[in-house]
C-alpha positions in Angstrom: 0.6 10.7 -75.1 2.3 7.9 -75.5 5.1 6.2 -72.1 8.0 4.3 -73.1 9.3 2.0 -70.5 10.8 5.1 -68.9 11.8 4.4 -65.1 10.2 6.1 -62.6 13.6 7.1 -60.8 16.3 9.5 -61.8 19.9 8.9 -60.5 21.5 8.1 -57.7 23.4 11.5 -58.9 26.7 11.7 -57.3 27.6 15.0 -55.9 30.6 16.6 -56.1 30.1 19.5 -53.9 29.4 22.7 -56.1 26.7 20.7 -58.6 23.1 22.1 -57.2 20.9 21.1 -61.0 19.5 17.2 -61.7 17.0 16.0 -64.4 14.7 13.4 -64.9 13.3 12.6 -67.7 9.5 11.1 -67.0 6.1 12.4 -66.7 4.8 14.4 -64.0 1.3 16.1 -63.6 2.0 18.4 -60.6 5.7 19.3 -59.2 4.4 17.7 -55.8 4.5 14.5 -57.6 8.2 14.6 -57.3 10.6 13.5 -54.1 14.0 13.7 -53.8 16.3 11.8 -51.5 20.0 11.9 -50.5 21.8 9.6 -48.7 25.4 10.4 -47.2 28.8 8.6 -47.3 27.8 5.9 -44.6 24.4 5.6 -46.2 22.2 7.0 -44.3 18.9 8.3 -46.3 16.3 11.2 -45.8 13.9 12.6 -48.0 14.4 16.2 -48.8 11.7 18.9 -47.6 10.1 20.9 -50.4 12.0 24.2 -49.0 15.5 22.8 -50.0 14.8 22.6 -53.7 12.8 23.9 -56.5 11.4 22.1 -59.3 11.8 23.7 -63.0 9.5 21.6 -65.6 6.8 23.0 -68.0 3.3 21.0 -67.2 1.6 21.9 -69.8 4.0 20.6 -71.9 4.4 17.3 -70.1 2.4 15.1 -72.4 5.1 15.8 -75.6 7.6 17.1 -73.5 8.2 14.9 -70.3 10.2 15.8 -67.8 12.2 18.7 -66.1 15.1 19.4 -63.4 15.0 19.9 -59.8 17.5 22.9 -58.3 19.0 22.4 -55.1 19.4 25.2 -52.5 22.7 24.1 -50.8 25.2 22.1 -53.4 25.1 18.3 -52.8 28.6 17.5 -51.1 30.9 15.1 -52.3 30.0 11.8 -52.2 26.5 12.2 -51.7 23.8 10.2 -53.1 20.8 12.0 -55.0 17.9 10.3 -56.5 14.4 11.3 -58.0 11.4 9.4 -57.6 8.0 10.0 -58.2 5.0 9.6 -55.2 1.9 9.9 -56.8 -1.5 9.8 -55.3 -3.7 6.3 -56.1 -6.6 7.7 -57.2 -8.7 8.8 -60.5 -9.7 12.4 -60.5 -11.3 11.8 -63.9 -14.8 11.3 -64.5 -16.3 10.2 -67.7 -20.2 10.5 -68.2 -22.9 9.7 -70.8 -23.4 13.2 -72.1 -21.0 16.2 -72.9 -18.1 16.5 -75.0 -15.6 13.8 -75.9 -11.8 14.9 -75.4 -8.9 12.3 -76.4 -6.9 14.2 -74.4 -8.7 14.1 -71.4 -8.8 9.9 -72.1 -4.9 9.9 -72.7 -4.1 11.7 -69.5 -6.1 9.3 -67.3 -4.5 6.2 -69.3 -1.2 8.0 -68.9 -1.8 8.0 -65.0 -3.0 4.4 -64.7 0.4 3.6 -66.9 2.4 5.9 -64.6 1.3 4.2 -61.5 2.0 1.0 -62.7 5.6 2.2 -63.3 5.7 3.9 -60.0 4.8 0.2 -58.2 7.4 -1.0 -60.3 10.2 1.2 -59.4 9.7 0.1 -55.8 9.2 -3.6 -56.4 12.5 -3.2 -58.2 14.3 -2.0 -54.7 12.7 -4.9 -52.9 13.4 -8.6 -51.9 12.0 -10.9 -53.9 12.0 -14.8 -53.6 13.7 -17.4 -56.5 11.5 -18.3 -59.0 12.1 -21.7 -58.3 11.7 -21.3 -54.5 8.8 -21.7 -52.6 9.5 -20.1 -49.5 7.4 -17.2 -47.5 9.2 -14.7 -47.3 6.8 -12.8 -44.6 8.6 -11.1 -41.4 8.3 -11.8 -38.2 7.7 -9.3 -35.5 11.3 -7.4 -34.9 13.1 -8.0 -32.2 16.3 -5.3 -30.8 19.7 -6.7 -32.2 18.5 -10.1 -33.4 19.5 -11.1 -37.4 16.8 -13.1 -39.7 17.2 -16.4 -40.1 15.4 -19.6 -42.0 14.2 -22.2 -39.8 14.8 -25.4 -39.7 12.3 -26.9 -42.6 14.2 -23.7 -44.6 10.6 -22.3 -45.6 10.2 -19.6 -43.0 12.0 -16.9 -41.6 12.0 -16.3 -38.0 14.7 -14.1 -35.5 17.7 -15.7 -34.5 18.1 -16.1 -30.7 21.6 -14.8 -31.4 22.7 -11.3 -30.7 25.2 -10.4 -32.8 26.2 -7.2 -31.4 26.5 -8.2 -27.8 28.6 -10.9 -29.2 30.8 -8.8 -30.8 31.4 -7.0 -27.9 31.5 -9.4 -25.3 34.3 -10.9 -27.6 35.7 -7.3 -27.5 36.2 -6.9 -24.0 37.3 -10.6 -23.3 40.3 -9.9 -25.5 41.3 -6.8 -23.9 40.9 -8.5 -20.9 43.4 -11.0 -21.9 45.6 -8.9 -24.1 45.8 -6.5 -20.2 46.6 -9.8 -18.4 49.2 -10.8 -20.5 50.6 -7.8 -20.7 50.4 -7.3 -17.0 52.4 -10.6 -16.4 54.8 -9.8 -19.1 55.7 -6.6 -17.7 56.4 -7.9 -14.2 58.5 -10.8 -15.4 60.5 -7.7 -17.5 60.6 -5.6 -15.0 61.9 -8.8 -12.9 64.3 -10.0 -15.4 65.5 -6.4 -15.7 66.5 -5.9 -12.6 68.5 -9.4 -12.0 70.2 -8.2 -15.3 71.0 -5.1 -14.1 72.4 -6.8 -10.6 74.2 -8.9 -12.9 76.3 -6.5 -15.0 77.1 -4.7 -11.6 78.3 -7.8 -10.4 80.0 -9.0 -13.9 81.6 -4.9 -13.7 83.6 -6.0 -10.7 85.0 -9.1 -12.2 88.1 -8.9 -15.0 87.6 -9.7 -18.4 87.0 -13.0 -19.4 85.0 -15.7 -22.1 83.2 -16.7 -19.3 82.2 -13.3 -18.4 81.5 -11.7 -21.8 79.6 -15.1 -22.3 77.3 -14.0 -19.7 76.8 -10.8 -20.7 76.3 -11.7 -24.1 73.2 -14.2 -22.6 71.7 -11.3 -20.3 71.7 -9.5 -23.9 70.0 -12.6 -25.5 67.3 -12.3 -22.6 66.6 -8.2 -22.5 65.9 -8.8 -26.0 63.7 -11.3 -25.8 61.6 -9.7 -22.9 61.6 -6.9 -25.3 60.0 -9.0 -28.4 57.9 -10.5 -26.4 56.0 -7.0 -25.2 56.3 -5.8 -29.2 54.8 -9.0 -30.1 51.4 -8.2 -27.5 51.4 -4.7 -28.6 51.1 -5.8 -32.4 48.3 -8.9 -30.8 46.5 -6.0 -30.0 46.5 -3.6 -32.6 45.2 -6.5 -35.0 42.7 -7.2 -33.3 41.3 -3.7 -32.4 41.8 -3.3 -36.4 39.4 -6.6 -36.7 36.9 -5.3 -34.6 36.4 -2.1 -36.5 36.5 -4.0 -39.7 33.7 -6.0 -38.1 32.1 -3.0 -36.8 31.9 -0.9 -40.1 30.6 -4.6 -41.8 27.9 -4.3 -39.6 26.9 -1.2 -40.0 26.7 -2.4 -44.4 24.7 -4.9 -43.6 22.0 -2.8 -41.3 21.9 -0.1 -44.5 21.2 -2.9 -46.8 18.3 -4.3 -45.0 16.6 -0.6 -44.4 17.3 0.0 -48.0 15.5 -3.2 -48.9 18.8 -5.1 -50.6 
């Protein structure tokens, strides 16, 4: 037969939590040329075993009538990735000799499987990192190294690991401003809990003394001050809600960026 440019790859399928049926539409020669793989809501990816689906597609048919549908045991739930890919083996099982009959469609299934490998290399190269055209830079890994980021060096042709770790300084940053934030708000709170009480002694004293301007205008100052001890605390409290929420903004954009270099983006 014939092979359009068909991809090698069916989906990502989103599941909506009752849908267990998804097609794809290329060539196979055996339904253990076929793997499936899911990926959840925060991204994380795993190949499915061959016990949690079945594979409904007609082999004989393949060459006219390409394709088929896999069946899934449990529903996919909602939100849940679902893609089809094809891992064929590298080899040629076909072997052509001098004498014998002469079958076309023996030579169209071995071409078909040279062309179907080719599209199988491409579907991967497709989900990997490729250098500009215009660049000239290698692109080969260093050896990893435990919570470092890549960098380019300094001639901007290689990459090596930066010295920097980025987790540790996110939480050394973490802790330093709780540490502060606590300070503060220890010191705060003692000068309230200070201030409080000579405003308290204050109005006892002021209770004992008829009414007056100057009075009342003392009282109305002590009012002035509670209330600005008061702001002051609600003004921490916010200091530190923001930046607990900027932490676990940072946190979740960390956790993006490690899915997209294991998924090769």
């Amino acid at each position: 037969m014939t092979i359009s440019n068909t991809p090698r790859r069916a989906g990502p399928y989103r599941g909506d939590g009752s849908t267990v049926a998804y097609p794809f539409a290329f060539r196979i020669f055996d339904v253990s040329d076929l793997r499936v793989y899911v990926a959840d809501t925060n991204g994380n990816e795993r190949g499915l075993a061959t016990g949690e689906y079945t594979v409904t597609a007609d082999i004989a048919a393949q060459p006219t009538r390409p394709g088929g549908s896999i069946r899934l045991r449990t529903p996919l739930p909602t939100g849940h990735l679902l893609t089809i890919i094809t891992s064929m083996e590298y080899i040629q099982p076909t072997e052509f000799t001098n004498s014998g009959g002469f079958y076309p469609r023996v030579l169209n299934d071995s071409l078909d499987r040279l062309t179907i490998y080719v599209q199988q290399l491409e579907e991967k190269q497709n989900r990997s990192i490729g250098g500009s055209v215009n660049g000239g830079s290698n692109l080969r890994l260093p050896v990893g190294a435990p919570n470092r980021t890549l960098k380019w060096d300094a001639t901007g042709q290689q990459l090596t690991n930066s010295s920097f770790d980025i987790e540790g300084h996110a939480e050394t940053t973490r802790s330093n401003a709780e540490a502060a934030i606590a300070d503060i708000r220890s010191t705060v709170t003692g000068i309230g809990t200070h201030v409080r009480t000579e405003i308290a002694a204050f109005r006892t004293a002021l209770s004992t003394l008829q009414g007056g301007s100057a009075a009342l205008a003392i009282q109305r100052r002590m009012d002035t001050l509670e209330s600005s001890v008061n702001d002051t605390l609600s003004t921490i409290n916010n200091t530190q809600r923001s930046i607990n929420q900027s932490q676990q903004a940072q946190a979740a954009e960390l956790k993006k960026i490690k899915i997209l270099a294991l998924a090769g983006l």
